[in-house]
N, C-alpha and C positions, 0 to 999 in steps of 0.2 A: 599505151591505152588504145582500143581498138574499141569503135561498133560495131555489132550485129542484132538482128532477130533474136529475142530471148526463146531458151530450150526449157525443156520440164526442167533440168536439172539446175537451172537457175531460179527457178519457185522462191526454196526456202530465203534464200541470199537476197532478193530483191524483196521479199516481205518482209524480215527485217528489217532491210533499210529504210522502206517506207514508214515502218510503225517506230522505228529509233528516230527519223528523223522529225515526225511529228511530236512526238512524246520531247524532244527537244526542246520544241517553241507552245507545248501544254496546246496541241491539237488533236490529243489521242480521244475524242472526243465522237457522238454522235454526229452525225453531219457532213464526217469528212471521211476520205478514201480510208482512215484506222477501219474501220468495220467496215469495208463493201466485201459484200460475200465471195466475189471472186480472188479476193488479192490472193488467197495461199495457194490459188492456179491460175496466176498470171498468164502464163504460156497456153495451157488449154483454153482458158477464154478469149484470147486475142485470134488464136489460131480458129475460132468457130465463127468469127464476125467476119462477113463479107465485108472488104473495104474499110478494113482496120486491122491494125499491128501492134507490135512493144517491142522496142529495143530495148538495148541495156550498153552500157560503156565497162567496159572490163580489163581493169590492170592485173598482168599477170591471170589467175584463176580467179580475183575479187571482182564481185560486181560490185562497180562502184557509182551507178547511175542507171536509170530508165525514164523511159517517155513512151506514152501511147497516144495513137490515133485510133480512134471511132468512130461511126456514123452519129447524127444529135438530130438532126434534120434533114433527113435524108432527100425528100422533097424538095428543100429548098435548097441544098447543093450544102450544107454545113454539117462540118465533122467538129468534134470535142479533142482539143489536145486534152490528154490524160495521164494521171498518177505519175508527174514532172518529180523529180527527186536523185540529189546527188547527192552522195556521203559529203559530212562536213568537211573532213579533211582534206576532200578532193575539192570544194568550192573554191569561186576565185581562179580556176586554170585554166579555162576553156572548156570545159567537159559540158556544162550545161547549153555551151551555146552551138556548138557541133553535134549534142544532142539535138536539140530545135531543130536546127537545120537539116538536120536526116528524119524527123517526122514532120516538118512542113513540106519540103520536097516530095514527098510520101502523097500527102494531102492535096499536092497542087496538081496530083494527075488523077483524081480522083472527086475534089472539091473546088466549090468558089469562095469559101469562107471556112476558117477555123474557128472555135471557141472555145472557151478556158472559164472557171472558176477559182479563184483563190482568197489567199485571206490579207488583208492588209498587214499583219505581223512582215510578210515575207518581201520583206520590202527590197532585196537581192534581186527575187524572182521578178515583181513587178517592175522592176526598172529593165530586167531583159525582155520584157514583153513590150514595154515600151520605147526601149533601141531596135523593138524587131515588126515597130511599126504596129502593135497591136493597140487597139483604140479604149479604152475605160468605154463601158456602158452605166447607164445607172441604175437599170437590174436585168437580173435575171433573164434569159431567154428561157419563155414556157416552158416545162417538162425536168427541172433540177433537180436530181436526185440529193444533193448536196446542198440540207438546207441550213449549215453553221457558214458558207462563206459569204463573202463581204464584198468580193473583187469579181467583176465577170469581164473578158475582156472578149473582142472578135478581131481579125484581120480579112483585109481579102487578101484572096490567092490570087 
């Protein structure tokens, strides 16, 4: 299993994985990254934001994981980790947290804080955000495009 920068030709492979692993835990839902207009061109829209990326974790030719950084608050020195997701059956191996860490790294030369949205179902996810130092708030940071989560988290860098 290797990271990089995801390419056009990872599009289709990382939307599905997104929209399977939502539809998993019945998040295919308004509110959350299932419908954000960019996911079926991940690649082109990471690649047009100043000061934000997408990787992806890829065994063999499968994409089996991504993570994006964003700008959120640009002003205020805070980036949005975004659209976090690793196939089920890769959960549990370290993928996700070697994920983090190549889009915190990413952020910390770039940012003074990251922030996150998620939902309480993902109770995996939130316990890595919380080994990795990232704090519960108890809402929302102004401007959320993602109005079904539950979970907003921040770290500094």
């Amino acid at each position: 299993m290797f990271i990089r920068e995801i390419e056009e030709k990872d599009n289709r492979q990382i939307e599905k994985l997104i929209k399977e692993s939502l539809e998993s835990v019945s998040l295919d839902r308004e509110g959350t990254a299932y419908y954000d207009p960019q996911l079926p061109r991940l690649s082109q829209y990471y690649s047009s934001i100043q000061d934000g990326s997408y990787w992806i974790a890829v065994e063999g030719e499968e994409v089996v994981g991504g993570i994006g950084i964003a700008p959120y608050v640009k002003e205020k020195g805070i980036c949005e980790l975004q659209k976090f997701y690793v196939h089920q059956d890769y959960q549990g191996k370290g993928i996700g947290r070697k994920l983090l860490r190549t889009a915190l790294e990413f952020a910390e030369r770039k940012y003074n804080q990251c922030y996150l949205e998620t939902r309480h179902e993902l109770k995996q996810a939130n316990k890595l955000y919380e080994q990795n130092d990232f704090t519960l708030l108890p809402s929302p940071i102004e401007g959320s495009d993602h109005s079904f989560m539950d979970r907003w988290y921040i770290v500094d860098l």
